[in-house]
Kinemage of the C-alpha trace (Angstrom):
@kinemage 1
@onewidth
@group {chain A} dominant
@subgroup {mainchain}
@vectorlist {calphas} color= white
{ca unk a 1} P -11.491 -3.037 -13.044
{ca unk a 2} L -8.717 -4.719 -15.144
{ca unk a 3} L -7.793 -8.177 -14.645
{ca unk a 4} L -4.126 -6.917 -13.852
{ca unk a 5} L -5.125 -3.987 -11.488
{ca unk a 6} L -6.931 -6.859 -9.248
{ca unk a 7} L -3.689 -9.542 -9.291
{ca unk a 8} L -1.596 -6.740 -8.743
{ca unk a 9} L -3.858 -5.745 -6.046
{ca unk a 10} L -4.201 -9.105 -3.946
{ca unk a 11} L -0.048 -9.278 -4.893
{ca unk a 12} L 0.265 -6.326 -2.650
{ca unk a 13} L -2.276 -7.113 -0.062
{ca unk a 14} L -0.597 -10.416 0.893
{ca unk a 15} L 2.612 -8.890 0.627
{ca unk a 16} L 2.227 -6.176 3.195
{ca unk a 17} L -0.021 -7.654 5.629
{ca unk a 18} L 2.395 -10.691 5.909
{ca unk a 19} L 5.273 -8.507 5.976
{ca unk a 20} L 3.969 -5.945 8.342
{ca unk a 21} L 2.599 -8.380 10.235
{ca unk a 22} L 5.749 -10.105 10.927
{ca unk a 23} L 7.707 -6.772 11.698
{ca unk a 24} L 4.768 -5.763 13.508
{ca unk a 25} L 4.203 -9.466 15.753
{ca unk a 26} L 8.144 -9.877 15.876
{ca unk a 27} L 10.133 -6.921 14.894
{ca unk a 28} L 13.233 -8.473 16.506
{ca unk a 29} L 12.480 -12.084 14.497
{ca unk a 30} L 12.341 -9.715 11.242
{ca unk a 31} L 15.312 -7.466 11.580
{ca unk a 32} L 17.216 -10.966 12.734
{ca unk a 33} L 16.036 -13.136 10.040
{ca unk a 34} L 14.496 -11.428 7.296
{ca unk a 35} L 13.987 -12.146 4.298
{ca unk a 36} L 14.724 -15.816 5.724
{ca unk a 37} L 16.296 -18.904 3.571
{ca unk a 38} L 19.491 -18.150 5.725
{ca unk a 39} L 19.862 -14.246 4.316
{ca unk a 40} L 20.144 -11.538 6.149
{ca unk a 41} L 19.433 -8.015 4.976
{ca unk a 42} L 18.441 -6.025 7.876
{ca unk a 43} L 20.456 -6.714 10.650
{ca unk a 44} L 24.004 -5.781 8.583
{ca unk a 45} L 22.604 -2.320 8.016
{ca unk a 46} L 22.437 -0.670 12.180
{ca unk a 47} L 21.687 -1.596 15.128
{ca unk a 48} L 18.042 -3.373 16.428
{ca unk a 49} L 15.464 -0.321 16.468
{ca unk a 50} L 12.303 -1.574 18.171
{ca unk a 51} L 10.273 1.103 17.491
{ca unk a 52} L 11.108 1.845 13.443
{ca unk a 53} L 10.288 -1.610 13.282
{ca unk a 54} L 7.139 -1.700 14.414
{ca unk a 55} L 6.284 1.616 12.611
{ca unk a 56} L 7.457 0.309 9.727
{ca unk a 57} L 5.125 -2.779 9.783
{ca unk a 58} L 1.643 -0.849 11.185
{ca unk a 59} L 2.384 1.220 7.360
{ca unk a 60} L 3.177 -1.700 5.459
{ca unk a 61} L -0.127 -3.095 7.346
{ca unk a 62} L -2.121 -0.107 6.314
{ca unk a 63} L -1.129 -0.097 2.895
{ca unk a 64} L -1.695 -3.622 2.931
{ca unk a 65} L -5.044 -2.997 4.305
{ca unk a 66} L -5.721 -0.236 1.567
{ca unk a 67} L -4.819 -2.851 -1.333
{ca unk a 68} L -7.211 -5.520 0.164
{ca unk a 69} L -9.973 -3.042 0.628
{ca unk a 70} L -9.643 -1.944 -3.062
{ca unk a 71} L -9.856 -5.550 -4.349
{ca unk a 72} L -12.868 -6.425 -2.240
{ca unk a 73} L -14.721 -3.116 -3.253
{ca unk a 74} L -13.208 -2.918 -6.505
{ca unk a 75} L -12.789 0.973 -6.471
{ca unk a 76} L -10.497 2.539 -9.030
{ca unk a 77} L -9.652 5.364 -7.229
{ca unk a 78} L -8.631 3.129 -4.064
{ca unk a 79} L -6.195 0.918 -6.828
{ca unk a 80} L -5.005 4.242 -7.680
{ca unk a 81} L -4.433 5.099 -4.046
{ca unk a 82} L -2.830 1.844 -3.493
{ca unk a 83} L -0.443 1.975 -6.464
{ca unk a 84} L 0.944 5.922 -5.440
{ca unk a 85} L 1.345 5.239 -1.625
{ca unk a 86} L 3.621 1.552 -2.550
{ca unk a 87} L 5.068 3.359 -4.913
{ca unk a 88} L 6.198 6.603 -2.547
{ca unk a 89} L 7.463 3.845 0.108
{ca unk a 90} L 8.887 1.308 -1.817
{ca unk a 91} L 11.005 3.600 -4.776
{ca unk a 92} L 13.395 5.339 -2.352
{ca unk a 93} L 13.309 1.961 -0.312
{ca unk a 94} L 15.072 1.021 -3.292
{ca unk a 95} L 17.279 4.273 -3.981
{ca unk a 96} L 18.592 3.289 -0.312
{ca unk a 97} L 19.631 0.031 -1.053
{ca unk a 98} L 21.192 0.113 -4.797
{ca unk a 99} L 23.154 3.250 -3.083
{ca unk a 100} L 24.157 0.921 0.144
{ca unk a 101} L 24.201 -2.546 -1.909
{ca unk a 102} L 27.655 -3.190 -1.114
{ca unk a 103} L 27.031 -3.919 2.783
{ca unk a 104} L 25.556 -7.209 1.387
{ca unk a 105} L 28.284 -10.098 1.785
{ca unk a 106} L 28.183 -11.474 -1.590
{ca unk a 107} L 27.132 -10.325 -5.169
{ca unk a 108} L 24.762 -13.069 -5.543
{ca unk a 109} L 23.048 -11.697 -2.430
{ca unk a 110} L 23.508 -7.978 -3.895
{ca unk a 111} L 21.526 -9.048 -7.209
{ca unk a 112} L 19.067 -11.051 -4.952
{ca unk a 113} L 18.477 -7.924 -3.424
{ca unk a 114} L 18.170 -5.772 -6.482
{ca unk a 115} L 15.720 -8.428 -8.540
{ca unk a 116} L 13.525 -8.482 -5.449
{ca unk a 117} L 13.327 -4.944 -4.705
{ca unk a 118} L 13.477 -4.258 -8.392
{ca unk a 119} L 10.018 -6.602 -8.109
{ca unk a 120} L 8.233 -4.128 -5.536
{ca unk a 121} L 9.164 -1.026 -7.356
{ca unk a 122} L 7.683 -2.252 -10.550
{ca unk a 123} L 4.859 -3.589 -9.346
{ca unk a 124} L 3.849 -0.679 -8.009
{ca unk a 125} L 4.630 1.378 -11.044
{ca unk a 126} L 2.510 -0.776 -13.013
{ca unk a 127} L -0.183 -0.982 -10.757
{ca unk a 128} L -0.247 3.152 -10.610
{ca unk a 129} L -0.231 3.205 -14.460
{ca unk a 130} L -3.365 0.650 -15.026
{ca unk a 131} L -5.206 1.947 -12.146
{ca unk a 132} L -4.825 5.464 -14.215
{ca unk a 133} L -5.412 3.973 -17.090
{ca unk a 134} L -8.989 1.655 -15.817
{ca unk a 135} L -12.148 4.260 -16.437
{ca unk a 136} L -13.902 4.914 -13.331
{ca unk a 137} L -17.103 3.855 -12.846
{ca unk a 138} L -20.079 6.356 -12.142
{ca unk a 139} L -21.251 6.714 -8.412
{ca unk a 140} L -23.927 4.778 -7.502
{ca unk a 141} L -26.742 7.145 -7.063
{ca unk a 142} L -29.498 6.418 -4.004
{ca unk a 143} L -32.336 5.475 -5.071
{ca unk a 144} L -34.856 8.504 -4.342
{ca unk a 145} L -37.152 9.010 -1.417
{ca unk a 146} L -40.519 9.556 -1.833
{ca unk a 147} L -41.882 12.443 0.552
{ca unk a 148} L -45.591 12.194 -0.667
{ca unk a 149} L -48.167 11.742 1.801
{ca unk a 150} L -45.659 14.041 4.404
{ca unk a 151} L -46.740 16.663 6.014
């Protein structure tokens, strides 16, 4: 597997297990205080919702999980995997915000926003297009039994 694929990889494995873990551990610490530094881009946008929260984290968690799994094994198809599913979540993640931007107090905030987001979204795009573009390895075949001497 490419050099890339695998930082791209462990990029999105730390990523979403520390950010699902956090909505997931302290949903009401992350919609109060996320992305931290003193920002706040959650709780301007509705009310405190417990439960998308936590939802919200245990997929960022399995994705997460997915991404790690695929850089330990080093599968192909699982980078592949792990590039469409980020990319699914995070693109209209995006769509949302660069349509709702504005609810953001100030435009450095609103381009803080954008560049980060912006970040995700083209990670994951580039992740999907060199996982397509690695070669996939052959399957590992078992090594064959011997049945002489069986009766």
């Amino acid at each position: 597997m490419q050099r890339a694929v695998k930082y791209l990889l462990a990029w999105f494995a730390v990523y979403l297990l520390a950010t699902g873990t956090w909505q997931q551990l302290s949903p009401r610490s992350f919609y109060d205080h996320f992305p931290g530094f003193g920002l706040h881009w959650v709780d301007i946008d509705g009310p405190y919702n417990e439960h998308l929260l936590r939802d919200v984290g245990q997929g960022n968690i399995a994705m997460g999980l997915v991404a790690l799994t695929a850089l330990l094994i080093g599968g192909v198809w699982l980078a592949r995997v792990t590039g469409m599913a980020v990319m699914v979540a995070n693109v209209p993640h995006q769509i949302y915000h660069q349509t709702h931007v504005d609810i953001l107090p100030t435009v450095s905030e609103q381009v803080l926003q954008t560049l980060t987001l912006s970040i995700v979204s083209v990670t994951a795009i580039a992740l999907t297009v060199l996982a397509f573009r690695s070669p996939v390895s052959p399957p590992v075949e078992a090594p064959a039994v011997s049945h002489a001497g069986r009766s």
